[in-house]
N, C-alpha and C positions, 0 to 999 in steps of 0.2 A: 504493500500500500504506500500512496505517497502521501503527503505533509495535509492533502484535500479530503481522507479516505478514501479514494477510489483506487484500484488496482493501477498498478503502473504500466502501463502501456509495454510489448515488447519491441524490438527496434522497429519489427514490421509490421506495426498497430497494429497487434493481436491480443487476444486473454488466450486463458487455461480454462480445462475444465472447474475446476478450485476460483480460480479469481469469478467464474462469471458465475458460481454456484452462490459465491459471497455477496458478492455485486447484488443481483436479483433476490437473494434468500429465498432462494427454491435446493431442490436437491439434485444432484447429479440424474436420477431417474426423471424427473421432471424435462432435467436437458435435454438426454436422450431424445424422450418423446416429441419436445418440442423439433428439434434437429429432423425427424422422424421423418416427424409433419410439416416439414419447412414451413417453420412457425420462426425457423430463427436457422442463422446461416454458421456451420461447423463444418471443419473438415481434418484431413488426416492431417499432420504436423510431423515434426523431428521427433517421433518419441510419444506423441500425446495429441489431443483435439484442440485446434486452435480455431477461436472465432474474432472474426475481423470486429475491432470497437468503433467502426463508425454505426454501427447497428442498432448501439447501444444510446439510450438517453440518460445522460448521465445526471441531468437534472431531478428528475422523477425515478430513476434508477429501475427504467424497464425497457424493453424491445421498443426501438421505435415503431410509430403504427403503420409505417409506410411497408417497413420489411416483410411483412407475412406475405401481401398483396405482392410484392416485390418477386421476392419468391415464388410464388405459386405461377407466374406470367412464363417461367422457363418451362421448356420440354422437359418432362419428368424422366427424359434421360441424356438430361446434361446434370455433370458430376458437381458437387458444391464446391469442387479443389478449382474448377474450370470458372464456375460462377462467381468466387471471390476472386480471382486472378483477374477474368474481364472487367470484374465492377469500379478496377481501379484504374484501369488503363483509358489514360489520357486520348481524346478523337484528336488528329492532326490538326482537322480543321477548327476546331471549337477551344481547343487544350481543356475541356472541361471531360470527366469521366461521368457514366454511367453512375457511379453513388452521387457525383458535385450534381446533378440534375435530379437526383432522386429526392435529397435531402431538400432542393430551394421546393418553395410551394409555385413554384412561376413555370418549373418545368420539370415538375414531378409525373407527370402523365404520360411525357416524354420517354422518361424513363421506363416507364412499364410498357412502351407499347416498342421499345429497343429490345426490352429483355424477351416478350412473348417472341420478337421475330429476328432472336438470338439462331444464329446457324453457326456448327463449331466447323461446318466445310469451309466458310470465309475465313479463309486464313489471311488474306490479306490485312484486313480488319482486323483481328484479333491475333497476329502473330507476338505481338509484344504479349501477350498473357499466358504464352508456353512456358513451361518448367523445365526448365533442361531434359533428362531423361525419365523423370518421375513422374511428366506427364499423365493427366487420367486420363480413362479411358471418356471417350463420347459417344456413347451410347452402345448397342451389342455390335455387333460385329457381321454378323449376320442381316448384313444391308436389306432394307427393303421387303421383308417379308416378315410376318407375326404369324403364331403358332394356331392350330384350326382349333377350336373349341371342340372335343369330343361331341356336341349335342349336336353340329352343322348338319352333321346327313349321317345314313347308317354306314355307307360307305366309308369315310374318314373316322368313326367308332367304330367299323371292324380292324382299322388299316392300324389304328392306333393300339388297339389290344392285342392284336398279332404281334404288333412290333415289342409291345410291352415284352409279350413270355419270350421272343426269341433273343431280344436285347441282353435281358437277363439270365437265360440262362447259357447261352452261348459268348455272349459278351460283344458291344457294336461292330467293333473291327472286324468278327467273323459272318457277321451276317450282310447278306446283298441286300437290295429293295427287289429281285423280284423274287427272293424268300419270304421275303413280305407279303407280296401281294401272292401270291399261291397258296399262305397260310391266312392270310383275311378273303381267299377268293374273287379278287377284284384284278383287273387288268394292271399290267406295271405301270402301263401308260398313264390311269388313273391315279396310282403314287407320284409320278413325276410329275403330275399334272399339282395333283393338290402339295407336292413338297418341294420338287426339284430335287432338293437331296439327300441324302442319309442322316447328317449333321442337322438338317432344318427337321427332320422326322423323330432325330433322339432329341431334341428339345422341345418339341410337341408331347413327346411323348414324358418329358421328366415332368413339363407343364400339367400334366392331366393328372398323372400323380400326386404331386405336391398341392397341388387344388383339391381335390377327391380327397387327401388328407386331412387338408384344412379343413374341408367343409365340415368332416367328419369329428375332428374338434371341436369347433366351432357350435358343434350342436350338443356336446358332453355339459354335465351341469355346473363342472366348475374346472378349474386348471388341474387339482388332484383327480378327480373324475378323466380329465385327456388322459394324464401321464398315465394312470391305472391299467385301463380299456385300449390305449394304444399299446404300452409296451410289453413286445414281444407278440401284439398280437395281430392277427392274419388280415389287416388290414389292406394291404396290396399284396398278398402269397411274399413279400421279402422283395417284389420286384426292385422297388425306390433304392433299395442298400444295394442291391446285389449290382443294379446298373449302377449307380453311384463307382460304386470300387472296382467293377471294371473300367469305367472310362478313367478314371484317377491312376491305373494299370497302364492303360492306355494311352494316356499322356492327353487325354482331351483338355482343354485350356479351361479355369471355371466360367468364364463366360459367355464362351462357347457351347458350353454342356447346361449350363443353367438358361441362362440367355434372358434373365429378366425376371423368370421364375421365381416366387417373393414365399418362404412358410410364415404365412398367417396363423394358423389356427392356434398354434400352445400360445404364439402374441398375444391373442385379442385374451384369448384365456387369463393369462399371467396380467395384462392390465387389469383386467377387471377383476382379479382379485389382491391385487396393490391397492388400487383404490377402496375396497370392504377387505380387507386382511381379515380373514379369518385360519388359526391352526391348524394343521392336516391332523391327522387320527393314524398314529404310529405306535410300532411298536416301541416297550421301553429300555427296550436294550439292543445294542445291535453287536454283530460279528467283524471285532476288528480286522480281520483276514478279507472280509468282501466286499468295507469300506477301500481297505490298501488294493484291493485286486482291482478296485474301478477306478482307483484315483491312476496309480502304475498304468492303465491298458490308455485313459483320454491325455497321459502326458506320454506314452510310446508313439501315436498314431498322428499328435497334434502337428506336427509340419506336415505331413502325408495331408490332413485332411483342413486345416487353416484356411485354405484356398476358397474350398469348397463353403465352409463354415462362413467366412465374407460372403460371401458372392448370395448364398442363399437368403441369410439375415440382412441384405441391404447395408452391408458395414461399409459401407465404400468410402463415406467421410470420415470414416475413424481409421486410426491409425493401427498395423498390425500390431506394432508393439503396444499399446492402449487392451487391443481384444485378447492380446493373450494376457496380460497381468490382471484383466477382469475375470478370465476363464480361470486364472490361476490362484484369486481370490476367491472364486466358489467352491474351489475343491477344498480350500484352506477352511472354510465357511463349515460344509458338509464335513470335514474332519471334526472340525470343535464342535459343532450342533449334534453329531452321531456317538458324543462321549458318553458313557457309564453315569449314571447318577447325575445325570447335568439337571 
């Protein structure tokens, strides 16, 4: 803090998670969500989440009201590393940035009607806002095409279920598309037609999954009700895992394999019962051996599967070293809270 109380600025107007929890007197899960909900603009950092303090009102010590609106005007896959880096860069012509216009009231509308028709292909415009190599990504990769919704026709829910068990059990690299279409009975032509190609088909496919899961949380009566009912149980036959850890085998990239794919359901669960906290109904004593067997097995497999673990949780703005010290303070959590006599 400096001499005003307010956090001190880093060289590159930024806070910490910490300075803006203090700043606001909300709590770090408060931020999260907000961040979430681009309610408020966070991204990865050196080590930790850094958020840009022109955002901030430091008078009244809350979000400016401009920012939400701010935020919500970009394409929901442009990365908030990309949105803060542009919001400072100076236009040649004006030398004023994309925040100097956001913040006047005289050409604040200005600004929102830049950011909705923000395009990260103009690089002309926006090359000063590259990060050297660290650059995020802008959007999937998989140019120009979104995944079919299992409900389109029956045709693309046979093509999809088919692909499901062969994926899984054989693993993507070893299967064709017209092993596909011979085991949903539909012409290949019809695959290529609705996919084009393999990779657009396994993320259709991991899509319907992860949705099909959610929903299936989503409708359990509370967050211990999801974890209970789902774990271990025959919710997709093992497909979700089983293609997961082949393509991870496989060397598929996570956003390639995911491709936007978002797990909802234990989310919406766990907020909502953050907000009413009520105790789970455990047992009173636990098995130090199958506490250490699970903490041992999520810190043996954690690089292996970290990737995967961003990509699906929407971690994009946070920083890997941030998701592992928080995965690494739950295990710490679940050690002390599974003690004898606690």
């Amino acid at each position: 803090m400096d001499t005003s109380g307010e956090p001190a600025d880093s060289a590159d107007g930024t806070w910490t998670t910490p300075q803006v929890a203090d700043f606001l007197g909300i709590s770090r899960q408060a931020i999260n969500k907000r961040v979430r909900n681009r309610k408020m603009l966070g991204y990865a950092g050196n080590g930790s989440t850094l958020f840009p303090t022109w955002q901030f009102d430091l008078e009244h010590k809350e979000i400016r009201a401009e920012v939400p609106e701010f935020l919500a005007a970009f394409d929901e896959t442009v990365e908030p590393t990309t949105i803060a880096n542009w919001s400072i860069t100076r236009s040649r012509e004006s030398g004023r940035s994309p925040v100097d216009l956001l913040l006047s009231a005289e050409s604040h509308e200005d600004a929102i009607r830049l950011a909705s028709a923000y395009s990260p292909s103009d690089a002309e415009e926006h090359a000063a806002a590259a990060v050297d190599s660290a650059a995020p990504r802008t959007g999937k990769q998989i140019a120009a095409w979104a995944p079919s919704s299992a409900r389109a026709n029956k045709a693309q829910h046979a093509i999809l279920l088919a692909a499901a068990d062969l994926f899984s059990r054989k693993g993507p690299a070893k299967v064709t598309l017209r092993e596909v279409a011979a085991a949903a009975d539909v012409s290949y032509g019809l695959i290529h037609r609705f996919y084009r190609t393999k990779e657009n088909l396994l993320v259709a496919v991991m899509e319907l999954l992860v949705s099909y899961g959610g929903e299936r949380l989503s409708g359990e009566e509370d967050a211990y009700a999801a974890i209970e009912n789902s774990f271990g149980a025959d919710v997709d036959s093992g497909q979700f895992g089983r293609m997961l850890m082949w393509s991870i085998f496989e060397g598929t990239p996570p956003d390639r394999l995911l491709g936007g794919v978002r797990a909802g359901g234990y989310l919406s669960q766990i907020d909502a019962l953050w907000e009413k906290p009520a105790a789970p109904k455990i047992r009173s004593e636990f098995d130090s051996s199958v506490v250490a067997a699970l903490v041992g097995l999520v810190a043996s497999v954690w690089d292996l599967y970290e990737p995967y673990l961003t990509e699906l949780q929407d971690g994009s703005w946070r920083d890997s070293d941030d998701i592992r010290a928080q995965v690494t303070e739950l295990l710490q959590l679940l050690v002390y809270a599974s003690r004898p006599n606690r």
